[in-house]
C-alpha positions as CSV (number, residue, x, y, z in Angstrom):
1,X,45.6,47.5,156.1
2,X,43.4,50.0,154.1
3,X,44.1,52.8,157.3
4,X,48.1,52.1,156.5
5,X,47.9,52.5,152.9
6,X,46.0,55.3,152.8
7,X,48.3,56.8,155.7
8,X,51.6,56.3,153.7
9,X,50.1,57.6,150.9
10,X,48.9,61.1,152.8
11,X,52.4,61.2,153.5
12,X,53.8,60.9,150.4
13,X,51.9,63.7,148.8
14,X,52.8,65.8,151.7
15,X,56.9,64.7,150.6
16,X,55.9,65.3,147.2
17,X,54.6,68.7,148.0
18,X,56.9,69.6,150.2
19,X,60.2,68.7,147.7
20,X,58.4,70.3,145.2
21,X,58.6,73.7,147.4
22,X,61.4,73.8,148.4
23,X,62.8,72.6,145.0
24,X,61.2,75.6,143.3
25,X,63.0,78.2,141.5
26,X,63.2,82.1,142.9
27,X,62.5,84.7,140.5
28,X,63.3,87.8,143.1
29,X,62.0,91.4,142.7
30,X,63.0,94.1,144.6
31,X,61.4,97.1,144.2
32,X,61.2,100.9,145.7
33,X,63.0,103.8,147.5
34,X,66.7,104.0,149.1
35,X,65.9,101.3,151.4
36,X,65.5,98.5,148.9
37,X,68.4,99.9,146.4
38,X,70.4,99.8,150.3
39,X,72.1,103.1,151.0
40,X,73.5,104.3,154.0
41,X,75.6,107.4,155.4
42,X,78.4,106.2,153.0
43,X,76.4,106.0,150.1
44,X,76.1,102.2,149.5
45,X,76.3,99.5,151.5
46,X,77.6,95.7,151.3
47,X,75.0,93.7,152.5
48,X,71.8,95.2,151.9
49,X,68.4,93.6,152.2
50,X,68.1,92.6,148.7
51,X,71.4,91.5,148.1
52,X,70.8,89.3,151.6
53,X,67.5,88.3,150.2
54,X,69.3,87.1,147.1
55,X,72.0,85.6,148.5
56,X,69.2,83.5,150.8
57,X,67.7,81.8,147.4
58,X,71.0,82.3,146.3
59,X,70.6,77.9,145.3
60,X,67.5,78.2,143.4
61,X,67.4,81.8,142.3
62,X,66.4,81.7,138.5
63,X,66.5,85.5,138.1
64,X,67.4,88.7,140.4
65,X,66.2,92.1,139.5
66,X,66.6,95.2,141.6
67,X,64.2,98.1,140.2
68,X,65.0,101.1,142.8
69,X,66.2,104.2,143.3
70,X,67.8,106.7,146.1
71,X,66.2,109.7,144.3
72,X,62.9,111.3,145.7
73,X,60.9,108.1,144.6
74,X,57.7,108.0,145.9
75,X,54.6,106.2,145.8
76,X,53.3,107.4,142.6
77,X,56.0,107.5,140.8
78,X,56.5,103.8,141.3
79,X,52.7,103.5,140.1
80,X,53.0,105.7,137.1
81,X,56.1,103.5,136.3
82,X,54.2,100.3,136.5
83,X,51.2,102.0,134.4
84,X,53.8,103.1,131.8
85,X,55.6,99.9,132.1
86,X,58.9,101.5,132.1
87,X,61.6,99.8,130.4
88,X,64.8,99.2,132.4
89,X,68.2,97.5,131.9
90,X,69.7,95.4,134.7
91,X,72.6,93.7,134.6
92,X,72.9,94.3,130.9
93,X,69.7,92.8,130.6
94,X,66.1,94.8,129.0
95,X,63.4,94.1,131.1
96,X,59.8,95.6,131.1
97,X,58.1,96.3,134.5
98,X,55.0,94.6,133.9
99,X,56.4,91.4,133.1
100,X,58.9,91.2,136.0
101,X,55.6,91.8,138.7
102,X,54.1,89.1,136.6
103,X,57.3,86.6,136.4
104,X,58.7,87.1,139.9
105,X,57.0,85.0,142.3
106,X,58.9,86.5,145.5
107,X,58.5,90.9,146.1
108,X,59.6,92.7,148.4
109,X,58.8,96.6,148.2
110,X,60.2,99.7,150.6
111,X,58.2,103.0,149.4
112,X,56.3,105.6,151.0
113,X,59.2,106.7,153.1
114,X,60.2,109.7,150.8
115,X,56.1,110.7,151.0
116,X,57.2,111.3,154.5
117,X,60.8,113.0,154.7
118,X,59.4,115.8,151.8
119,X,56.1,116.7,153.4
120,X,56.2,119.9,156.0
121,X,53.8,119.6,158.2
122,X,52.7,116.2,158.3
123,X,49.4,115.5,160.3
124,X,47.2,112.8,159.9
125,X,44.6,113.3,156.6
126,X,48.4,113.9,155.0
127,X,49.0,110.1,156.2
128,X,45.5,108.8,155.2
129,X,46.3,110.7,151.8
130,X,49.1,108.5,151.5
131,X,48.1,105.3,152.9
132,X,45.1,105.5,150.2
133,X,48.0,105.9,147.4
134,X,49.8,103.0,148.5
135,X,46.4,100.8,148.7
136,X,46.0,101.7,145.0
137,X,49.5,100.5,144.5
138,X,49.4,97.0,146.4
139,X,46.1,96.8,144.6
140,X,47.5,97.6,140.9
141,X,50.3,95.4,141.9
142,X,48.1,92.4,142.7
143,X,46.9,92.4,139.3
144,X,49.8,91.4,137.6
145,X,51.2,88.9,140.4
146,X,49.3,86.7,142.9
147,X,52.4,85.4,144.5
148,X,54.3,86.4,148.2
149,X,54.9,90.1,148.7
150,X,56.6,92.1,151.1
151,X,56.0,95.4,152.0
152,X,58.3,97.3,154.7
153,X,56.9,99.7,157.2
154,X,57.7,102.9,158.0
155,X,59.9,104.1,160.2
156,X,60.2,107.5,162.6
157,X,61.8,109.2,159.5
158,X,59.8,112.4,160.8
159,X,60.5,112.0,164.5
160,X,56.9,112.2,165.2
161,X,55.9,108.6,166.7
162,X,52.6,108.8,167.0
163,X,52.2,109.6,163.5
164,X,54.3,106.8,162.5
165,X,52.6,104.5,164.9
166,X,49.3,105.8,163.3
167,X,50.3,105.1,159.5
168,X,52.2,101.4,160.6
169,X,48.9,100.2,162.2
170,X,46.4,100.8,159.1
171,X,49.0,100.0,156.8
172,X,49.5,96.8,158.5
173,X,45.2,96.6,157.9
174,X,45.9,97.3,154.3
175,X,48.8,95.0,154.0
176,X,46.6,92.2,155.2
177,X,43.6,93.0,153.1
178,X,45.2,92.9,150.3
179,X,47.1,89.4,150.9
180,X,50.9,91.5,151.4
181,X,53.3,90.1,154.2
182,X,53.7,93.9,156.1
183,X,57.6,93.6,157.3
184,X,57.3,95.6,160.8
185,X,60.8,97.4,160.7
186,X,59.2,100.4,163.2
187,X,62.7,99.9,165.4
188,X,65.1,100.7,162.6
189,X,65.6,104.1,164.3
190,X,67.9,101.8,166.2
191,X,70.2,100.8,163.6
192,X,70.6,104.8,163.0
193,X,73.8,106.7,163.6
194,X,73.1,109.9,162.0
195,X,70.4,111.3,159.6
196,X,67.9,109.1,158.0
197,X,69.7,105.8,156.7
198,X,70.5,102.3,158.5
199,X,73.7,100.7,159.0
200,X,74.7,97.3,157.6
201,X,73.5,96.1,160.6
202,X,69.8,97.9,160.3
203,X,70.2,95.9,156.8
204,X,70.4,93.1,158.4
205,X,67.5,93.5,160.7
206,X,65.8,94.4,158.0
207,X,66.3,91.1,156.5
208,X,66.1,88.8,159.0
209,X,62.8,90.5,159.8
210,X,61.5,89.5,156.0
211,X,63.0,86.1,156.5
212,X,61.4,85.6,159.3
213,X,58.2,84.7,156.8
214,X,59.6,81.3,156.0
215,X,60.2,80.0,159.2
């Protein structure tokens, strides 16, 4: 009797646990580069990954702020915003930077890309350069939120692969150190018609490879 009470009752608090989950509210960042603000030959696109991402906790989303730009934004210009914490306005709304890493409790961050398309002559201390800059970012990040993080991969933006395969497999190390999902999107060349920027369908790829976290 005692085994079948304390059975139901494992199960309950698994229930509980579990409603309580999946019942909890989304406060969604996005933050970075032209990837995350969702840009494409045409300038913009419909259904980019943080507007898919949205849409996905679309039924408990408390908050949605999308902190990028399709400028030359690169890693330390995202960290000297964070240091500064930058004021924006979003949807008519004031935010500081600081407090929405410290209220969101769902990230996902493209950057390090531009590092890449603006540097002649890329070999590999340029990578390890950059791969040190973005440790100190993930790591400065971390301090003001402790909750899930994604960070996207690079892609053959240079049309070098060995270099990107280099810079994907110890940032994927770094990611992992440092408690970040690392979103491998290495095959968005794929999803590439012309030039540098997906299609709505490399958006898509891109999201369904972040979603594919909570499954």
């Amino acid at each position: 009797m005692k085994k079948i009470i304390l059975t139901i009752l494992v199960f309950l608090i698994i229930f509980l646990i579990y409603s309580f989950n999946i019942s909890e509210e989304t406060y969604y960042l996005s933050i970075g580069d032209y990837l995350s603000y969702g840009i494409n030959n045409l300038d913009k696109v419909n259904n980019n990954y943080s507007e898919n991402i949205k849409t996905y906790y679309q039924k408990n989303l408390k908050n949605y702020v999308n902190y990028s730009s399709i400028d030359d934004y690169r890693v330390m210009d995202l960290m000297n915003d964070i240091n500064d914490n930058k004021e924006i306005v979003y949807n008519n709304k004031d935010y500081n930077l600081q407090n929405l890493l410290i209220k969101a409790n769902l990230i996902t961050i493209s950057i390090g890309m531009n590092d890449l398309i603006y540097k002649k002559n890329i070999d590999y201390n340029y990578v390890d350069e950059l791969l040190s800059d973005i440790e100190e970012l993930l790591i400065l990040i971390r301090k003001y939120n402790k909750d899930k993080i994604y960070f996207l991969s690079f892609y053959n933006v240079i049309e070098n692969e060995d270099i990107i395969n280099y810079a994907n497999k110890k940032l994927e190390t770094i990611c992992n150190k440092n408690n970040i999902n690392y979103v491998d999107i290495s095959k968005l060349n794929n999803y590439i018609l012309t030039g540098m920027y997906p299609t709505e369908s490399g958006y898509t790829y891109i999201t369904d490879k972040i979603l594919s976290f909570t499954k």
